[in-house]
LUMRO-601795 format. One record per residue: residue in one letter; x, y, z of N, C-alpha, C in turn. Coordinates in pm, 1 decimal. Layout:
BEGIN
+--------+----------+----------+----------+----------+----------+----------+----------+----------+----------+
! residu !     n.xx !     n.yy !     n.zz !    ca.xx !    ca.yy !    ca.zz !     c.xx !     c.yy !     c.zz !
+--------+----------+----------+----------+----------+----------+----------+----------+----------+----------+
!      a !        X !        Y !        Z !        X !        Y !        Z !        X !        Y !        Z !
...
+--------+----------+----------+----------+----------+----------+----------+----------+----------+----------+
***
This chain:
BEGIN
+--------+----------+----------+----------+----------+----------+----------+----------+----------+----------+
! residu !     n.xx !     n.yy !     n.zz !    ca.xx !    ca.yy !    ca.zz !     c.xx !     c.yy !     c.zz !
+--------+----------+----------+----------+----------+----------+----------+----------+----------+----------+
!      x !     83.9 !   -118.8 !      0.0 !      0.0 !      0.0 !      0.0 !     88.3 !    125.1 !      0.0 !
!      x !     74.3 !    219.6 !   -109.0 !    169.5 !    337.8 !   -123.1 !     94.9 !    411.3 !     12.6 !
!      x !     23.4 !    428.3 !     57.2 !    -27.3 !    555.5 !    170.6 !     48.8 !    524.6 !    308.2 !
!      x !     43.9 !    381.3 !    310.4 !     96.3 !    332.1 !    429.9 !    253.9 !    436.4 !    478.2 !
!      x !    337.3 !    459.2 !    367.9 !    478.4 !    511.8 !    427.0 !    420.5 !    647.3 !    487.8 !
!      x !    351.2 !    752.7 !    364.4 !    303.4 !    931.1 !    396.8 !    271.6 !    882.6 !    526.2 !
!      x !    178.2 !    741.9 !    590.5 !    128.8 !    748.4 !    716.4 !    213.4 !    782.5 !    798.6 !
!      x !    295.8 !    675.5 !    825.0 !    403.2 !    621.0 !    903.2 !    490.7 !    797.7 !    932.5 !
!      x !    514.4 !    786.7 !    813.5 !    626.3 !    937.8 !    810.6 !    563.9 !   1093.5 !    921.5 !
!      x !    407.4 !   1096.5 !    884.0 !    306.8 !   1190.4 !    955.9 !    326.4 !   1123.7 !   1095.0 !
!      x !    286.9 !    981.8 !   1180.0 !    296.3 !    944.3 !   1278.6 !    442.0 !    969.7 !   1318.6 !
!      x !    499.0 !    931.2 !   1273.3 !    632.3 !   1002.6 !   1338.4 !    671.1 !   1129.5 !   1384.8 !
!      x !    679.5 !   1190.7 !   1294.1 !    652.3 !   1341.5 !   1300.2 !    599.7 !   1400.0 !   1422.1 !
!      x !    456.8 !   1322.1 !   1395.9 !    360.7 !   1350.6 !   1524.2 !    428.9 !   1332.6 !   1693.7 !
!      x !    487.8 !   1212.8 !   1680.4 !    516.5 !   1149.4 !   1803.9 !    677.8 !   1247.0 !   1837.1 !
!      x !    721.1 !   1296.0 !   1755.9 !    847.2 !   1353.3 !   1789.8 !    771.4 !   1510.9 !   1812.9 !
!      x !    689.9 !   1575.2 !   1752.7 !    681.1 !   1703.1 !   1778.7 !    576.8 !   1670.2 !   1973.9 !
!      x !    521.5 !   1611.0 !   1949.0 !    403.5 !   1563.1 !   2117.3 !    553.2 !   1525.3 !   2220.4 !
!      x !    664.0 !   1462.8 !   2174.8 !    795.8 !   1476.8 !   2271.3 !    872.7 !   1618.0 !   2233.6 !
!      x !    868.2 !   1714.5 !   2184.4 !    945.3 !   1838.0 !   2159.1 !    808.9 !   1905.5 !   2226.0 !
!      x !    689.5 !   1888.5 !   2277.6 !    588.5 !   1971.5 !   2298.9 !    614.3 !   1908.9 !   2464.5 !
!      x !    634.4 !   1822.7 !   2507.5 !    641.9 !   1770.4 !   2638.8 !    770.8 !   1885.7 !   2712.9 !
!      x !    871.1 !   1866.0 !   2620.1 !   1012.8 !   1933.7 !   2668.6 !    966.1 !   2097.3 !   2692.0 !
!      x !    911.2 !   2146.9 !   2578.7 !    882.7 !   2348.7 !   2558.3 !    751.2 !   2318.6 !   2720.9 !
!      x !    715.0 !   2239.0 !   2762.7 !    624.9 !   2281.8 !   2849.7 !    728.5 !   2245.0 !   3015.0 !
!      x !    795.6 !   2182.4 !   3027.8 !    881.7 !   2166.7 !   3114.7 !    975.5 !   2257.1 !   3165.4 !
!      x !   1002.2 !   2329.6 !   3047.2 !   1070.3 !   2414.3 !   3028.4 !   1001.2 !   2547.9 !   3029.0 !
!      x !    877.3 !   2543.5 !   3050.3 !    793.1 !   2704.4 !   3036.1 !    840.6 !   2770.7 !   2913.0 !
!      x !    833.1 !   2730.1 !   2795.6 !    877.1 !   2761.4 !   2671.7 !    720.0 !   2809.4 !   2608.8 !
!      x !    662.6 !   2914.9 !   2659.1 !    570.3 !   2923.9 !   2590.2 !    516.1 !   2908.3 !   2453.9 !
!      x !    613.0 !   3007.7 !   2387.2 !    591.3 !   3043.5 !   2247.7 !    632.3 !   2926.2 !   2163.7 !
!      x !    694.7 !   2818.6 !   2174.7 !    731.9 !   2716.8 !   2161.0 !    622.5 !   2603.6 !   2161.2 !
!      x !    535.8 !   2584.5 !   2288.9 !    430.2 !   2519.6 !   2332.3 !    318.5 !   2527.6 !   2206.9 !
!      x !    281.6 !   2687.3 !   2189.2 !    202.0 !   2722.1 !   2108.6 !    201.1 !   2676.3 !   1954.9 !
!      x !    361.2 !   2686.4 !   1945.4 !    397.2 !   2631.1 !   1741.5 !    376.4 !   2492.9 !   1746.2 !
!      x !    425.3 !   2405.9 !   1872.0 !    401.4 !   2303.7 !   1862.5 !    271.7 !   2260.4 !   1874.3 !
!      x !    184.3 !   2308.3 !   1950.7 !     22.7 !   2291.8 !   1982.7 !    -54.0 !   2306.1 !   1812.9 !
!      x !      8.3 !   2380.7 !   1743.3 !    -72.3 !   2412.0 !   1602.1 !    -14.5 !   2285.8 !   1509.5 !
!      x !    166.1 !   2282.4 !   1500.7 !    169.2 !   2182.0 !   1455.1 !    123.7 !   2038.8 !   1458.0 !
!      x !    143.3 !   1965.2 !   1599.5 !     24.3 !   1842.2 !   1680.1 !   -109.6 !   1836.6 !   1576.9 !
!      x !   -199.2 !   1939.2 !   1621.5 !   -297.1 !   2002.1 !   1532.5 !   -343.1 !   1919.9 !   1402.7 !
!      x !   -232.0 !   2036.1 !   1318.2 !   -225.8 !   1934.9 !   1179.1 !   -182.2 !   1833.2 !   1126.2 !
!      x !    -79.9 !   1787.3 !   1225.2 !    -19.4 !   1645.5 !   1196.7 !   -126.7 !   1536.1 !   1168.4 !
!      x !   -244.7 !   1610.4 !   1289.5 !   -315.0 !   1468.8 !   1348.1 !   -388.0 !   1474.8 !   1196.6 !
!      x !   -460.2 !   1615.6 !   1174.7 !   -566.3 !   1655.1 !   1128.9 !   -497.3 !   1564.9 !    939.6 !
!      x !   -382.4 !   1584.4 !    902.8 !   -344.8 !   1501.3 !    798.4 !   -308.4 !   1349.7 !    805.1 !
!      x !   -284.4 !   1298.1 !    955.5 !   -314.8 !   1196.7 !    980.7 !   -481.7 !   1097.4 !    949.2 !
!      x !   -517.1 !   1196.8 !    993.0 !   -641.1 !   1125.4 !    969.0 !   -720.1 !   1134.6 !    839.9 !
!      x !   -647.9 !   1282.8 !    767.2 !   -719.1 !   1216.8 !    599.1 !   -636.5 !   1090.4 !    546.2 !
!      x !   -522.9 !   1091.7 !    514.5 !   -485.2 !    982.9 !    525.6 !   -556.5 !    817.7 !    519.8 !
!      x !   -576.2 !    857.3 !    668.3 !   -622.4 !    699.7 !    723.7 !   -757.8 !    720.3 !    648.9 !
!      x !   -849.9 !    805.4 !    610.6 !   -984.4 !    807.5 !    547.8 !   -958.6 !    750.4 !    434.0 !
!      x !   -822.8 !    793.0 !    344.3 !   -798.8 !    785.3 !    216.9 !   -777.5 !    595.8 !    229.9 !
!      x !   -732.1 !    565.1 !    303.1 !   -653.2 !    427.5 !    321.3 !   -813.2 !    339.8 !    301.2 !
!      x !   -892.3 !    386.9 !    396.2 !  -1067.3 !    262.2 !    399.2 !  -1110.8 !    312.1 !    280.5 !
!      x !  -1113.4 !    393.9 !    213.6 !  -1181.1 !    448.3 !     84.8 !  -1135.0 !    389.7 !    -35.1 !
+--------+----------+----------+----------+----------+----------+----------+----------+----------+----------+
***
C-alpha cells in the first residue's frame, strides 16, 4: 500500500513534535508550546485524511 509510508512518516513526526511539545512545556517555553500545539494540530488533522484515504 503506497499511503501506508506518507502514514508512518506523519505518525512520526507527530510522536516527535508531542515529545518536543512535552520538553517546551517543562521548560515554560511558551511560544514554543504554542507552534508546537498548532503543529500536533495538523499532523493529526493530515493523519487522519490519510487513514480516510486508506478505507476508501
Amino acid at each position: 500500500m503506497m499511503a501506508a509510508e506518507p502514514l508512518r512518516e506523519i505518525e512520526e513526526r507527530l510522536e516527535r513534535a508531542k515529545q518536543e511539545y512535552k520538553l517546551a512545556v517543562q521548560r515554560h517555553e511558551f511560544l514554543a508550546q504554542a507552534d508546537l500545539w498548532e503543529e500536533i494540530q495538523q499532523l493529526k488533522k493530515q493523519r487522519d485524511q490519510l487513514r480516510l484515504r486508506q478505507i476508501s
